[in-house]
N, C-alpha and C positions, 0 to 999 in steps of 0.2 A: 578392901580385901576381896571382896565380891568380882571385882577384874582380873584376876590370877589365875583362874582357868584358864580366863578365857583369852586370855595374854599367850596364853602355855599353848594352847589349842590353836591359834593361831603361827605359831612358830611354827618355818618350813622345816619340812622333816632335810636331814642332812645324810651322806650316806656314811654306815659304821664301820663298815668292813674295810677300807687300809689298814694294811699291815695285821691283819687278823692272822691270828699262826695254822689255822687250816688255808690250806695253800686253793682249797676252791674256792672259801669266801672272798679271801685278800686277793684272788682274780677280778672278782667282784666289785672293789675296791674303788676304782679309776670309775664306775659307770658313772652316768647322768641319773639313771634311779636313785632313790634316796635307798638302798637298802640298810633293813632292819635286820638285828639278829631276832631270832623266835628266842623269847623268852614272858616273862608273865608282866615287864614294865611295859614290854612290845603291843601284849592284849590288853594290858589297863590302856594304853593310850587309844588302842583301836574304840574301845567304850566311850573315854570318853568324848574325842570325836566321832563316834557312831558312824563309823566305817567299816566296809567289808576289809580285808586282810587278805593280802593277795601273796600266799605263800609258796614260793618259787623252789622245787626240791630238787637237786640234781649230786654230781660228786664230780672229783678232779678231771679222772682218764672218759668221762662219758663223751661221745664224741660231738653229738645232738646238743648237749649241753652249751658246747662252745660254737657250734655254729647259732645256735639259738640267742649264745650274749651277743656274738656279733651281729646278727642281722638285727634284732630287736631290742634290747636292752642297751645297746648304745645309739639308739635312734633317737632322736631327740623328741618328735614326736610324742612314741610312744613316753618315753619317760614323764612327759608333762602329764598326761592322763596318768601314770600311774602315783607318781606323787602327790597328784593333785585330788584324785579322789578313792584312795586307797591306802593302806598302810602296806608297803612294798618291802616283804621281806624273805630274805634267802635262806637258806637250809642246805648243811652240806650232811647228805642222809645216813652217812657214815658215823657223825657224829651226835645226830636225833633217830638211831633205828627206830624208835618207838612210833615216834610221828612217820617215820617214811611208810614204815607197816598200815597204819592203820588208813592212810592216803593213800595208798595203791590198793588198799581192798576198797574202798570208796569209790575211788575210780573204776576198778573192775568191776563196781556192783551196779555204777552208775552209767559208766560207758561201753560196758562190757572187754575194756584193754587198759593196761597199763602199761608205763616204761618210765624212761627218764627223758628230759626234762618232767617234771611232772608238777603243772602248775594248779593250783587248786586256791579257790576264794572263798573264804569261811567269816563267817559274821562276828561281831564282835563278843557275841556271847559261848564261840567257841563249837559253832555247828557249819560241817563243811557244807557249799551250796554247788559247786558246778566246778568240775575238775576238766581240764586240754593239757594234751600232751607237744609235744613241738609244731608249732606254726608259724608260717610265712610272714613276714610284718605286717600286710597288709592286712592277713587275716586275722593276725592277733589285731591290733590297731583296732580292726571294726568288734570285735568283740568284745572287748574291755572299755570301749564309749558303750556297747549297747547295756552292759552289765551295772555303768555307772549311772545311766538314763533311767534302766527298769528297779535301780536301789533309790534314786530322789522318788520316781513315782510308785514303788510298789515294795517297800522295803518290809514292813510289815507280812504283808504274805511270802516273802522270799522266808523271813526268819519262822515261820510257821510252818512251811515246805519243810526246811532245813534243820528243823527240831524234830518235824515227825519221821521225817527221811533216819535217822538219828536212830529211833525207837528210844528213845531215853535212855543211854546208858544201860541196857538190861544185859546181865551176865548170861553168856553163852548157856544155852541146858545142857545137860550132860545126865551120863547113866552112868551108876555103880557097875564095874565089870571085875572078875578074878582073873588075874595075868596068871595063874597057875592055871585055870581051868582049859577047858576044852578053847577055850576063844581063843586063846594065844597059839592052837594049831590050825582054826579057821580062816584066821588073819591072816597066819602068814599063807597057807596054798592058794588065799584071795590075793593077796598079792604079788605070787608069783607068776597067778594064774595072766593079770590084769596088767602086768606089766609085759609079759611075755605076747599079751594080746597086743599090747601096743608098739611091739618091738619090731624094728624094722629088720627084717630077716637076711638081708642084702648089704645092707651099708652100717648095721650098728647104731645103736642108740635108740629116738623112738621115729615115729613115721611123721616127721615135721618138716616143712620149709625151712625151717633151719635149726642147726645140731647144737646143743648146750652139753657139756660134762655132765650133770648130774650127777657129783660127786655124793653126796649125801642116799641117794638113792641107790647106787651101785655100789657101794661100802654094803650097806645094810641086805641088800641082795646077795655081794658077797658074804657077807658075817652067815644068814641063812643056809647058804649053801655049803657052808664047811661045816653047820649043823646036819642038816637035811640033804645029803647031796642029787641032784637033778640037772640031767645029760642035757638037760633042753635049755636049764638057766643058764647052765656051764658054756654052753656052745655058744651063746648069743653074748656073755660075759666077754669072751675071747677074741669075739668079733668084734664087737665095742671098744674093748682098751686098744688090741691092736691095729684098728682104723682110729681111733683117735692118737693113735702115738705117730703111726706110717703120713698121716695127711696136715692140713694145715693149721689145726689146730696147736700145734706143737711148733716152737721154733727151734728148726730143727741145726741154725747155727749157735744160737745162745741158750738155747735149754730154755726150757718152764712152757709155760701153755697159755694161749688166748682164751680171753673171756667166750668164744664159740665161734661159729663159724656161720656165713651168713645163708650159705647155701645147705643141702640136704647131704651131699656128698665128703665133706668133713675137709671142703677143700680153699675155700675163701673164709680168714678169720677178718673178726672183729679185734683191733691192733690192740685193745688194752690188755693187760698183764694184773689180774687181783692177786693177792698175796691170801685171801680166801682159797680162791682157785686151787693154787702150785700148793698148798698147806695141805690141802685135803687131797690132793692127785696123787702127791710125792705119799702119803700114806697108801691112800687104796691100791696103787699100782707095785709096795713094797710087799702089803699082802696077797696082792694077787699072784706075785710070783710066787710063795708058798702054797698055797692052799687051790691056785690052779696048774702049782707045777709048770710055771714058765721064767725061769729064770731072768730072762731077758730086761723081765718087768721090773727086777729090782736094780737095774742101772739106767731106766728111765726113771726109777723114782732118788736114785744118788744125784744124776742129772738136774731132775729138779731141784731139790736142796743146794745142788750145789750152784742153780744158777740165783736163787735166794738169797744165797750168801756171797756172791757178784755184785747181786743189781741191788737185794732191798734190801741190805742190810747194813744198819745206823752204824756208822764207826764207834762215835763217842759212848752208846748204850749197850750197842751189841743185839739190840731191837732190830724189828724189821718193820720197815715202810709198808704204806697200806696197798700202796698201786703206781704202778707206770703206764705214761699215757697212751692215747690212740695213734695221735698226731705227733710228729716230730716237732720242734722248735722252729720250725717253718709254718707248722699249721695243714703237715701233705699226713693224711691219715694213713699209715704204715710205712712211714717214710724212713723210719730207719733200719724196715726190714727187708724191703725191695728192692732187686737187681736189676740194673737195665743190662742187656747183652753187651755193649761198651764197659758196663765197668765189670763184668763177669771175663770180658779178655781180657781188660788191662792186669788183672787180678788171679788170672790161674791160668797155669799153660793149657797149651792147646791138649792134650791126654786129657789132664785133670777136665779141660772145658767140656773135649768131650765125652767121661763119663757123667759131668755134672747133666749135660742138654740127655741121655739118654733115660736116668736115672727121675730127673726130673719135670722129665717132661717138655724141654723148652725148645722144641722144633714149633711149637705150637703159637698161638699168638699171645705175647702178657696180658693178661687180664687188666691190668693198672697201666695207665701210661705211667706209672716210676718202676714198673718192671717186673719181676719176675719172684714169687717166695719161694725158697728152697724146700721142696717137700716130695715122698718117697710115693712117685706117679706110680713108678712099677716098681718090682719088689727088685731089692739087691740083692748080688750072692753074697755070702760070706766073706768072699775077697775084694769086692766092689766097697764092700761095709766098711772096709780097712783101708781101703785106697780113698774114700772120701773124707777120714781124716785129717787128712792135711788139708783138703777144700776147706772143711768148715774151720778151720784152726786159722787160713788167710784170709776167708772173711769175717771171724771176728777183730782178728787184730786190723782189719779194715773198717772194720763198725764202730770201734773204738773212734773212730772222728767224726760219725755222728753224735747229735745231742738230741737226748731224748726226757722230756720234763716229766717229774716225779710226783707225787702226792707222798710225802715224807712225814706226814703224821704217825705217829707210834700208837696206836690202841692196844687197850686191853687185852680185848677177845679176842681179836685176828692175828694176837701174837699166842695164846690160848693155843690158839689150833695148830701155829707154827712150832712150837714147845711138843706138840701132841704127836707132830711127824718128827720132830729131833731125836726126842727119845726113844720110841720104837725103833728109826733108824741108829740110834747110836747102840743097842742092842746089840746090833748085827755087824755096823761100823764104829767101832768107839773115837773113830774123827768128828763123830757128830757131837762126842758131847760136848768138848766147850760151849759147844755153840750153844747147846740144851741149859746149859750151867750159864750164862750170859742172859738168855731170856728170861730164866728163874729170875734171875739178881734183878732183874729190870722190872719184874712183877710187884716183888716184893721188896725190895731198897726204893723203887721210883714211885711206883703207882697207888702202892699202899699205903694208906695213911689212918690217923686216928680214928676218921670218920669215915673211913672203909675204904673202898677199894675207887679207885679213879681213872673216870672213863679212856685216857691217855694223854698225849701228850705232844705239844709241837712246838718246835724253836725251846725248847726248855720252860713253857707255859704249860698248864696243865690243865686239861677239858670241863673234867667239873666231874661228880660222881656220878659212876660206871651203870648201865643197866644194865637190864635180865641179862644178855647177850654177852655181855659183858663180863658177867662175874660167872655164868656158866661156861664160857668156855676156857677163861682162864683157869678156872677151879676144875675142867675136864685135863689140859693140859697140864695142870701141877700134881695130879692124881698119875697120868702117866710118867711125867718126873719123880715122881717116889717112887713108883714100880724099879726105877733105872738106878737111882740112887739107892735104893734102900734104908734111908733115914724117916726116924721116926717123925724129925721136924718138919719134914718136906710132906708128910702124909697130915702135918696136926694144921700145916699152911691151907693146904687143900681142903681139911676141912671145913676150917675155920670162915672160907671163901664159900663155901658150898653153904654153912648155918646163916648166916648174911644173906646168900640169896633168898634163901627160902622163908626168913624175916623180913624181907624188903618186898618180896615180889609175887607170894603164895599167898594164898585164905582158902578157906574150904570152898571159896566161891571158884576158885582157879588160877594162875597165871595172870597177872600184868606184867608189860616189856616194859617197864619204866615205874617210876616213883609215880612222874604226874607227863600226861603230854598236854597240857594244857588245854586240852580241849574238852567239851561238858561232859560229854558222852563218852568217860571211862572207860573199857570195856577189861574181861575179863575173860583168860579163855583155859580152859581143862585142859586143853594141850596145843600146845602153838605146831605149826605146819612145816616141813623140812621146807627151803628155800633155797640159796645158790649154798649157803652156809648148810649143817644141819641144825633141827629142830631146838632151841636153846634148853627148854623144858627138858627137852627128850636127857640133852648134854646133863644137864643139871640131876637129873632121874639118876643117871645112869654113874656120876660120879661119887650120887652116894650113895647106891647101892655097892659098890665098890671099898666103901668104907667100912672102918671096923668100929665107927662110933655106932651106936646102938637106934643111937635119935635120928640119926639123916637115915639109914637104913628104914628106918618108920616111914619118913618123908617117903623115900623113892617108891617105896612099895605103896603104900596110900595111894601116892598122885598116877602110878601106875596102872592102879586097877579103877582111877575115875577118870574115865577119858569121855571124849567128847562125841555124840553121836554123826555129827555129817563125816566125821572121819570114817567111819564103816563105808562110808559113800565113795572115796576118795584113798584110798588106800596107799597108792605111788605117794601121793602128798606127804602122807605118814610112814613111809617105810620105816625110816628111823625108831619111831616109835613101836611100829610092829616087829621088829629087831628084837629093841628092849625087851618087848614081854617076850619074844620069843626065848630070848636066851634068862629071864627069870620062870618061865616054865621049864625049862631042859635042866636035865642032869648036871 
């Protein structure tokens, strides 16, 4: 019996992910790495063969990601050193937020940058040691022999580095604060003040090399400002959406919006499509047409729904899809959004051609050799606006023979947030509600189960149970389906998702994104950070404050007057949250 280990410990790792129903992993599938899924038989093994864990995090539409499997993960090379002295395992971040969170603060903290691919080698005992982001084969190659080399000769001090590195699990500090009192008017004029510092007064958004939405942040700006109104926040509001709607960010044949844009000017996107993204834009761009009196806004934000319900929307669930890619089925990144001047004449006459070349720009040189992206260089008149309807109506039905690959998993949360715009817009459009009433049924007939709520769902397999993320946004989005329905059930559903959270994922110590991330060092935080998403905490806060049950009302307000102190520091980070208290102090 004494040989059974070590039988087991010698067996070549094999790779798991064929045919996995996250369509990043099952990419994954065909490699020469033996990849592992992260789970807790993944770290027992790593123990018992006393191996670092070389855990690979990336998601479908990332574009780095897929240049990264091709150059190096199908290298043969490489795979023999990672099979052979590591336990080689992938992560689709979509469906571990918890692990993806707490590895990009790692790396930030460690390398001062994060992104995606985001590769990171953690010890068997569950303490990360050295986090790289996408590299060259050559460079990965020499790295991960030298990593192998310094674990046989120095493995001990690596794991003592990597534990202290750690701080041992210690929960975030944090200070007792009153969301009524005077701070909840502090905060917010700190963060009008500090955003407005950082606001690019020219081109919208903030002063960066390159332009993100900031959905999360401009909701909660906006929410402030139809409390508080200020000419300064307004003005720079107006600039912002209406340069992210007029440029490239926006596809301006198929509706909905890029992940950002790579340049400062809102004019070069990055080609993916999150269902994060279009969920929270089609909201904030519906209130923004009220509350800044621009109408315009609320048929870019029907546009987007409506292109949601085109592209990512599951027939058989009535769900939507998490993301569409960068790359076309060719592997050409925006390749099924680009014009070449040839097929822009085979495809609209000469008039149409040339208000499209005036409108958009294209006396000028294509940026891409595949061509040209439709977007509003100079401003159109009113009758320009209307004569280009028919343009973009022949190049969709032209698009249509391109093939563009999907990331078709169905989550929880991200269908949360899509629920969250259905019904506010169905208010206004009641063509929205099916669709609102389809998401519901798929919440709760699909994902709900006895032992709670479930993370989602792909090929008709189902994830595994939901975290924080997960059950706060869902539980944000069926609180705004009860508003729309007005059924007592649909408010006792919302609750009910909202008491679970806050059983699973609260203590007086703060917030955890997850039940367990398997890693040593727990962590715990008073109030988690807005990110591309908003703040889950914040979601979860604000859902039961919303509620007429007496106890989650307790929750929201408790967890809202104990918030975390670097947030004072950081403010943008938290608007969401400074939102929150703002509108629990207000009238």
């Amino acid at each position: 019996m004494s040989f059974l280990p070590a039988a087991m410990q010698a067996a070549p790792l094999v790779n798991r992910l064929a045919n996995h129903p996250s369509p990043y992993l099952a990419m994954h599938g065909a490699d020469p790495v033996a990849w592992q899924e992260w789970s807790p038989a993944t770290v027992s093994l790593a123990r018992q063969q006393n191996k670092l864990l070389f855990v690979s995090i990336g998601y479908f539409s990332c574009h780095w990601c897929h240049v990264m499997q091709q150059e190096s993960y199908r290298d043969l090379r490489i795979a023999e050193v990672l099979n052979r002295d590591f336990i080689p395992v992938k992560v689709d971040r979509e469906l571990n937020t918890a692990l993806d969170a707490e590895m990009i603060e790692f790396a930030r903290r460690s390398r001062g940058m994060a992104g995606w691919p985001l590769n990171v080698f953690i010890t068997p005992e569950g303490y990360p040691v050295y986090a790289t982001l996408y590299s060259k084969p050559d460079q990965f190659l020499g790295l991960i022999s030298k990593l192998s080399e310094r674990w046989l000769t120095d493995r001990d001090e690596l794991k003592a580095a990597a534990r202290e590195a750690a701080g041992g699990g210690k929960p975030v500090g944090s200070i007792p604060l009153k969301p009524a009192s005077d701070h909840a008017a502090v905060w917010r004029q700190r963060l009008v003040d500090d955003a407005l510092a950082m606001a690019d007064p020219l081109r919208g958004g903030l002063e960066q090399a390159r332009k993100f939405p900031m959905a999360p942040q401009l909701t909660a700006l906006l929410q402030i400002h139809e409390r508080h109104p200020d000419a300064r926040l307004a003005a720079w509001l107006t600039l912002t959406l209406d340069l992210m709607a007029k440029g490239g960010l926006r596809d301006h044949v198929g509706g909905g919006f890029f992940r950002y844009t790579v340049d400062p000017e809102w004019h070069t996107p990055h080609y993916e499509k999150m269902l994060y993204d279009n969920a929270e834009l089609a909201l904030l761009y519906l209130r923004a047409a009220r509350i800044l009196g621009k109408p315009q806004y609320q048929e870019i934000a029907f546009e987007t729904l409506d292109f949601m319900l085109a592209e990512m929307r599951d027939a058989e669930t009535g769900a939507f899809i998490t993301s569409t890619s960068a790359v076309d089925s060719e592997g050409r990144e925006g390749g099924v959004y680009l014009w070449s001047m040839e097929q822009l004449r085979h495809t609209l006459s000469p008039d149409e051609l040339a208000l499209a070349t005036r409108i958009w720009g294209l006396e000028a040189a294509a940026e891409s050799d595949l061509g040209y992206l439709p977007q509003q260089v100079r401003e159109p008149t009113a009758a320009e606006l209307a004569q280009l309807e028919p343009v973009y109506r022949k190049l969709r039905k032209e698009r249509r023979n391109r093939s563009l690959p999907k990331d078709d998993k169905l989550l929880a949360g991200l269908n949360g947030l899509a629920l969250k715009a259905l019904s506010e817009a169905a208010a206004t459009a009641p063509r929205y509600r099916r669709s609102a009433d389809e998401v519901k049924d798929f919440l709760a007939r699909q994902l709900w189960r006895k032992d709670g709520l479930q993370n989602g769902m792909g090929h008709g397999k189902l994830f595994g149970p939901a975290d924080l993320e997960g059950y706060a946004y869902a539980a944000s989005g069926l609180r705004y389906y009860a508003r729309l329905s007005g059924k007592a059930a649909d408010h006792a559903f919302a609750d009910k998702l909202a008491r679970e959270a806050w059983r699973r994922f609260h203590s007086p110590r703060g917030f955890r994104l997850a039940g367990t991330t398997l890693l040593a060092a727990e962590k715990r935080q008073a109030v988690i950070a807005d990110g591309p998403a908003p703040s889950p905490s914040t979601e979860l806060i604000t859902a039961s404050l919303a509620s007429h049950d007496k106890a989650l009302r307790r929750n929201g307000v408790a967890a809202l007057g104990f918030t975390v102190s670097p947030a004072g520091h950081d403010l943008f980070m938290h608007a969401s949250l400074v939102a929150a208290m703002d509108a629990a102090a207000s009238p």
